[in-house]
C-alpha positions as CSV (number, residue, x, y, z in Angstrom):
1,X,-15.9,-30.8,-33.4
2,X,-14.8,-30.2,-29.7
3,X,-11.6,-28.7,-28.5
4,X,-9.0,-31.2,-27.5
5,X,-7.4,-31.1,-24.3
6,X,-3.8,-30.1,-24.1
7,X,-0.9,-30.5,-21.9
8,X,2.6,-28.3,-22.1
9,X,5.4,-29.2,-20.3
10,X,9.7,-30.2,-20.1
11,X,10.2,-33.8,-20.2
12,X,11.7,-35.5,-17.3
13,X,12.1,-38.9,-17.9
14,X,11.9,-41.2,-20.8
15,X,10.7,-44.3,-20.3
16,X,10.5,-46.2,-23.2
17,X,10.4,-45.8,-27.2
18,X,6.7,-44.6,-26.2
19,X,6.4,-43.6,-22.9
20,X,7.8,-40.1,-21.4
21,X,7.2,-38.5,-18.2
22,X,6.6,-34.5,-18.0
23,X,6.2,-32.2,-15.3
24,X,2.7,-30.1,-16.2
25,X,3.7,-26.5,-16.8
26,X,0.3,-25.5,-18.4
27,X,-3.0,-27.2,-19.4
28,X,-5.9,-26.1,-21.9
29,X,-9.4,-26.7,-23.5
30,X,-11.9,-28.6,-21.4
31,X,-9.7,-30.3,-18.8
32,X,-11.4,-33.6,-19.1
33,X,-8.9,-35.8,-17.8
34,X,-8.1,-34.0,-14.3
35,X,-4.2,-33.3,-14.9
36,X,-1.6,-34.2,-12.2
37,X,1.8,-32.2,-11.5
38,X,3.7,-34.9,-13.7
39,X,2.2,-37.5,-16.1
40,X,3.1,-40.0,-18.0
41,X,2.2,-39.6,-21.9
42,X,1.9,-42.6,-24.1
43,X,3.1,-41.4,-27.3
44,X,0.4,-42.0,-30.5
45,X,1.7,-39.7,-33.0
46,X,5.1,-37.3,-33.3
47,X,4.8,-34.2,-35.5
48,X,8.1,-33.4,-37.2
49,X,7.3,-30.3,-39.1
50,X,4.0,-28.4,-39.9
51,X,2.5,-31.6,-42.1
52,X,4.6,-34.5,-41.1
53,X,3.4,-36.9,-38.5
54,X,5.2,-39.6,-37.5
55,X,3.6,-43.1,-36.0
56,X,5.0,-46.0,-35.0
57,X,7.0,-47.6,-32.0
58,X,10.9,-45.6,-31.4
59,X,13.5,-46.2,-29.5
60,X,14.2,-45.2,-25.7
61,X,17.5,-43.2,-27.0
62,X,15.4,-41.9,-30.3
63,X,13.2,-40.4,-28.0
64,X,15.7,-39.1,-25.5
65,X,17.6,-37.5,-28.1
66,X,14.2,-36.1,-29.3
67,X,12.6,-35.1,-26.3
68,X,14.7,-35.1,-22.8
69,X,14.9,-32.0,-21.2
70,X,12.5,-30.3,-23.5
71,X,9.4,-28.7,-23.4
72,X,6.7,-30.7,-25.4
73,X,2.7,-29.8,-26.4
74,X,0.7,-33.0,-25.4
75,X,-2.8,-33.3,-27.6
76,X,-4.5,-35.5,-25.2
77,X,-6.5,-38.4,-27.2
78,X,-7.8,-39.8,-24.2
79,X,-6.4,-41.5,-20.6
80,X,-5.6,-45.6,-20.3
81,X,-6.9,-47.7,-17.7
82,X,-3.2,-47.5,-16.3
83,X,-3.5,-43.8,-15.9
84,X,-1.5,-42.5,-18.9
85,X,-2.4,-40.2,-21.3
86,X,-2.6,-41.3,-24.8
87,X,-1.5,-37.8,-26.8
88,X,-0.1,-36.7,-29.8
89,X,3.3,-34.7,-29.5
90,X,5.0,-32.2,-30.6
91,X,8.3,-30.0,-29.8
92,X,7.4,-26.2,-28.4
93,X,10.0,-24.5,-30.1
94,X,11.2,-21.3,-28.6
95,X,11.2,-22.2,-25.2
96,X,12.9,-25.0,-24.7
């Protein structure tokens, strides 16, 4: 299995109930997608604890009030043919 790609950074801006912007603080494995300064991450799955996983569509101020300001861990899926990166996300607790 390969190593996924990963992106860590605060989120800026949230767009939508699955769209946030970040501004890139770190990135890891094989760097496949060419990461910018800020992206825009289309939100596939949200882990709430250490075995939950959340899917579905949420709402602009669900995700505000989960994510805004915060720092996040992006596991990049892949990139869209708009340029956003389709990743799983989770909080990075501790340095928020």
């Amino acid at each position: 299995m390969s190593e996924r790609d990963f992106i860590i950074g605060k989120v800026t801006d949230v767009i939508d109930g699955e769209t946030f912007r970040i501004t890139v603080d770190r990135t890891g494995g094989k760097n496949r997608h060419g990461y910018k300064d800020q992206e825009k991450i289309h939100i596939k799955k949200i882990k709430l604890t250490d075995i939950t996983w959340m899917t579905g569509v949420f709402t602009k101020s669900k995700i505000e009030k989960m994510f805004r300001g915060k720092k996040v861990l992006c596991l990049v899926r892949s990139r869209d043919q708009a340029g956003k990166i389709i990743a799983d996300v989770q909080l990075v607790h501790g340095e928020e």
